[in-house]
N, C-alpha and C positions, 0 to 999 in steps of 0.2 A: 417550612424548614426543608432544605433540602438534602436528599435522602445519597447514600453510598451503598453500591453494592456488595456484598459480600458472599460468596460461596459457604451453602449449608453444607455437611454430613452428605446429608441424602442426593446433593445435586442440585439441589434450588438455590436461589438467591434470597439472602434475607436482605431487607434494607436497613443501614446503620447510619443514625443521626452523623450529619458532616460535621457536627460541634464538638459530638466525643472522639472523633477521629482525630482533630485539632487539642483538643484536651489531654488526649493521650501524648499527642505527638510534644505537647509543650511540656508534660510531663519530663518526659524521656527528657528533652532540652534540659531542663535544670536538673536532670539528675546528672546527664555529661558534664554538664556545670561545672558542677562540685566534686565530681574527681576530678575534673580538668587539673588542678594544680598538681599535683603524684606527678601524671601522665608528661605537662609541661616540663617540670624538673626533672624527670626523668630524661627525660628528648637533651636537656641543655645540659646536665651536669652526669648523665650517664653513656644516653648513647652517643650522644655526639662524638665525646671525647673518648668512647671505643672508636670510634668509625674514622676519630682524626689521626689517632696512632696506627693506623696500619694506613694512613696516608704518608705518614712522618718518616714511616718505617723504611720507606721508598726514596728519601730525600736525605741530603745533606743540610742540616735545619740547624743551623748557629744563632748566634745572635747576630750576626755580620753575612750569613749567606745562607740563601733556601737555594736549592740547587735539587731536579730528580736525578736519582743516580740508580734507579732499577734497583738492583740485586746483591748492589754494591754493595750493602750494611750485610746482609747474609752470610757472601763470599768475606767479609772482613770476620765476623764472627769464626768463621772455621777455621781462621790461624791467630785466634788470640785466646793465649793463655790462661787470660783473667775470665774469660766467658767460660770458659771450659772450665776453669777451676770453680767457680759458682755454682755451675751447673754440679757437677759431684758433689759438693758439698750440697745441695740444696736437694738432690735425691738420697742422699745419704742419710740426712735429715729428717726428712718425709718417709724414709723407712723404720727407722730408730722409733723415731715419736709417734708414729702410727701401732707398732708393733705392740710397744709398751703402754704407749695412754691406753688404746681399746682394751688390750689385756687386762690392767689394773684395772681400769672402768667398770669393766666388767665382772671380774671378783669383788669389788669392794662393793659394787651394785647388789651382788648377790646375799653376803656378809649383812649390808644395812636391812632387805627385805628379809632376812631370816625371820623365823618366830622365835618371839621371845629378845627381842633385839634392845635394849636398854639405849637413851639417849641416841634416837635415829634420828631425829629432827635436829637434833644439835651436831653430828657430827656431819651432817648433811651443810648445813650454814658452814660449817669450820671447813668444809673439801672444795665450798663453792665460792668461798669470798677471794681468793686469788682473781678470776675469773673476773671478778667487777672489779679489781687495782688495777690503777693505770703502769700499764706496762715498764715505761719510765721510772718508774719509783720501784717497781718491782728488779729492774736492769741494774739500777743504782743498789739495792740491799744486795741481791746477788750478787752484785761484786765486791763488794766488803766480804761477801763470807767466801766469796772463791779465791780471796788474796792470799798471796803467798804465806801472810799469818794470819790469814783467819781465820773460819770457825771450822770449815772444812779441814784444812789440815792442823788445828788444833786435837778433832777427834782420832785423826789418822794418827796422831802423835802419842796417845792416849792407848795406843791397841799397837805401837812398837814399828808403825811405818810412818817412812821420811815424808818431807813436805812434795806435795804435787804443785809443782805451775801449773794450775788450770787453766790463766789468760794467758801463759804465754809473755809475762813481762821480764820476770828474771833469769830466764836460759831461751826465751828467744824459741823455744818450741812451740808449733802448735799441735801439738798429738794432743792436748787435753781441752784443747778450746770446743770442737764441736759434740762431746761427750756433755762440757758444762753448758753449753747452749741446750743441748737435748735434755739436761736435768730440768732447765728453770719453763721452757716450754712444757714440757709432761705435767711439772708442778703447777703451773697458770690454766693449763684447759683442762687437766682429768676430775676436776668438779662438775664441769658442762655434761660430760661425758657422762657423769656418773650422775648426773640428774637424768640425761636421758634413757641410760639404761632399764632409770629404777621404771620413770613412768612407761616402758616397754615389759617389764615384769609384771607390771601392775594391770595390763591391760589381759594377762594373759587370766581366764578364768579358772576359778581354786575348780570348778570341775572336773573340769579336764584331769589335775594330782589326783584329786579321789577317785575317779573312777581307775585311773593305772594301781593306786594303789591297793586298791579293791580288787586288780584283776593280777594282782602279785608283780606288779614292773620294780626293777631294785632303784636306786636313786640316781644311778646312773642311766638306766635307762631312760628316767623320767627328764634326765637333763639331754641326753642327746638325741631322744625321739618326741620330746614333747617342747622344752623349754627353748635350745638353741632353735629350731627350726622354727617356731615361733617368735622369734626376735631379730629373722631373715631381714626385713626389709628394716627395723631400726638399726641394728648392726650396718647395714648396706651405708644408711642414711651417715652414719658419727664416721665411718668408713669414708665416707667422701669429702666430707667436712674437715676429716681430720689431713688426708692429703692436701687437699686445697689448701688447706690453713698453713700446714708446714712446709709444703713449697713455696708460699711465699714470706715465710718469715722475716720480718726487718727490726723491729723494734725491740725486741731482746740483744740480738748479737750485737745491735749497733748500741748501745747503752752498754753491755756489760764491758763492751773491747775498745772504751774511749769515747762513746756518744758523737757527736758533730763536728766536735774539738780532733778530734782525734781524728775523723775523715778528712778536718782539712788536711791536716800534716802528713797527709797520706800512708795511714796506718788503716784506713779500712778494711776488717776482715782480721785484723788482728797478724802475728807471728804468719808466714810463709800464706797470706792470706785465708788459713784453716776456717776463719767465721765468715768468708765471704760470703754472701748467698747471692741470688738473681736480682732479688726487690732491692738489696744494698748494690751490686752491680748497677744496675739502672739508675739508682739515686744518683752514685756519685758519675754516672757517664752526662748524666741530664746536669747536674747540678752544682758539681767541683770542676767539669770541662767543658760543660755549654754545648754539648753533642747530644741534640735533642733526636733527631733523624736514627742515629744510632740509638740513644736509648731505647725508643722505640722499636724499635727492630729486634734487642733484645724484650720488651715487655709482648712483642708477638711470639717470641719462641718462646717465652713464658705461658704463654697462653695457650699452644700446642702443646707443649708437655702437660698442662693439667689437663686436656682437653683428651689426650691418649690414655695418659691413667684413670680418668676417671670414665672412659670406655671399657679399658682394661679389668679394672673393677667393676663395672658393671655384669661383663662376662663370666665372671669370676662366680659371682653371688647369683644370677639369674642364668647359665646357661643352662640347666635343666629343662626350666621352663619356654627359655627359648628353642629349645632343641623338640 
C-alpha cells in the first residue's frame, strides 16, 4: 500500500495510507454534492439576477430595444417626480413603522414576560397570526374597514368625529393614505417582532434581576443598566429587518389603493400618488411601460438606500464598541 506524507507536531513525518486520503477526499465530494442544489439556485435565481440589474441599470432595455446608455437612467431619475415622490414616501414609511412596530414590540414583549401573566401563549398565537396571512387578503380586509364607511370611521363616528378618507377615494386626498399604509404594516409584522423580543428576554438570566435586586437597583435601573443593554444586538437585528422590510413595501399599498386593476388605470400610489413606494415604482416602470433598463436603475438606488441605512444603523447601535 502506498504511503503519504504528512507533517507531525514535533517535525517528523508520519506516513498516511493513500486510500484514506482518497476516502476523505470522496467524502468531502459527496458532501459538496448535496448542498450543491442551495448553492446552484442560489447562482441562478439569486445572484445572477442581482448581478443582471445593475447590468440593466446601465441600458435602455425594452421589449423592442437593448441599447447601453451609461448614466443615462440615473441622470433621468434626478428630474422625475415619480422617483422622488417614492422615495419620500418610502423613507417616511420606514420611519413611522420602525419607530412604532420596535416600540410596541417591545412593550408588549415586556407585558407578555411579566410574572404572573395569564394566557401568554394565546395572546402570543393572536399578535402572531397576521404575520403568516397572506398579505393580499390582509390588503383586501383593510380596505373595507378603511372605506369611507367602514369600520374605521364608523368608530370615529361613535366618539363625534366626521369620516376620514383614508384611501383617498372620495376627496381625492392623499394626507390619509400613507398613515393607513403604516397602520396595516405595524398591524402584519409587530407579532414577528414581538416573538422576537420575547426570546431576547428570555435568553437574558433571572440572575443577573436577583443579584441587582439584592444590591437595591430600583426597576428602572434594572431596565436601563441591565435589560436594554442586554437586548443590544436583538434590538439591532428586528432594527434592520424592520428598515429593510418597510423600504420596500409593495404588497399592502398596492392592494389597499386598487390591487393590479387599479395600476393599470394608472392610479398607482393612490390620490397625488401618497402610497407610491420604490418596489411599486419599479413594478409599474418594468411592467405597465416595459422600461426594464430604468426599472432597474431604480431597483439599484433601492439598494443604496438600504445599504446606507442599514450602515447608519449599524453605527448608531455599535459605535461605542467601535470607538
Amino acid at each position: 500500500m502506498s504511503q503519504v506524507g504528512t507533517p507531525a507536531f514535533d517535525g517528523r513525518t508520519v506516513s498516511v495510507p493513500r486510500v484514506r486520503v482518497k476516502e476523505s477526499t470522496r467524502r468531502s465530494l459527496w458532501a459538496y454534492l448535496f448542498i450543491s442544489p442551495f448553492y446552484l439556485s442560489f447562482l441562478v435565481f439569486g445572484l445572477f439576477p442581482i448581478a443582471f440589474s445593475f447590468y440593466l441599470a446601465f441600458t435602455r432595455w425594452t421589449p423592442s430595444e437593448n441599447t447601453w446608455v451609461g448614466l443615462a437612467n440615473f441622470q433621468n431619475m434626478l428630474i422625475d417626480s415619480l422617483v422622488h415622490k417614492s422615495v419620500l414616501n418610502s423613507l417616511w414609511l420606514m420611519g413611522v413603522v420602525t419607530v412604532f412596530q420596535v416600540g410596541l414590540a417591545l412593550l408588549i414583549a415586556f407585558v407578555l414576560n411579566a410574572k404572573g401573566m395569564k394566557g401568554r401563549d394565546f395572546w402570543r398565537a393572536v399578535l402572531f397570526l397576521p404575520y403568516i396571512t397572506s398579505p393580499v387578503v390582509l390588503g383586501l380586509v383593510w380596505g373595507v374597514i378603511f372605506a369611507y364607511n367602514g369600520f374605521f370611521n364608523y368608530l370615529l363616528a361613535r366618539v363625534g368625529i366626521g369620516p376620514v378618507d383614508w384611501l383617498g377615494y372620495v376627496t381625492g386626498s392623499g394626507l390619509w393614505i400613507k398613515p393607513a399604509v403604516a397602520i396595516v404594516t405595524i398591524w402584519q409584522y409587530i407579532g414577528w417582532n414581538i416573538i422576537l423580543f420575547s426570546a431576547g428576554l428570555k435568553s437574558i438570566p433571572n440572575e443577573l434581576y436577583e443579584a441587582a435586586m439584592i444590591d437595591g437597583a430600583s426597576q428602572k435601573d434594572v431596565l436601563l443598566r441591565i435589560t436594554l443593554p442586554l437586548l443590544k444586538k436583538v434590538t439591532f437585528f428586528i432594527v434592520s429587518i424592520t428598515i429593510i422590510g418597510s423600504v420596500q413595501i409593495f404588497d399592502v399599498p398596492l392592494m389597499l389603493l386598487g390591487g393590479v386593476a387599479g395600476a393599470g388605470s394608472g392610479t398607482l400610489g393612490g390620490a397625488d400618488s401618497a402610497g407610491l413606494t420604490m418596489t411599486m415604482s419599479l413594478y409599474e416602470t418594468a411592467f405597465n411601460y416595459g422600461q426594464f433598463g430604468y426599472a432597474a436603475a431604480i431597483a439599484v438606488l433601492l439598494f443604496a438606500i438600504i445599504l446606507v441605512l442599514t450602515v447608519v444603523n449599524r453605527r448608531l447601535f455599535f459605535r461605542e464598541s467601535e470607538g
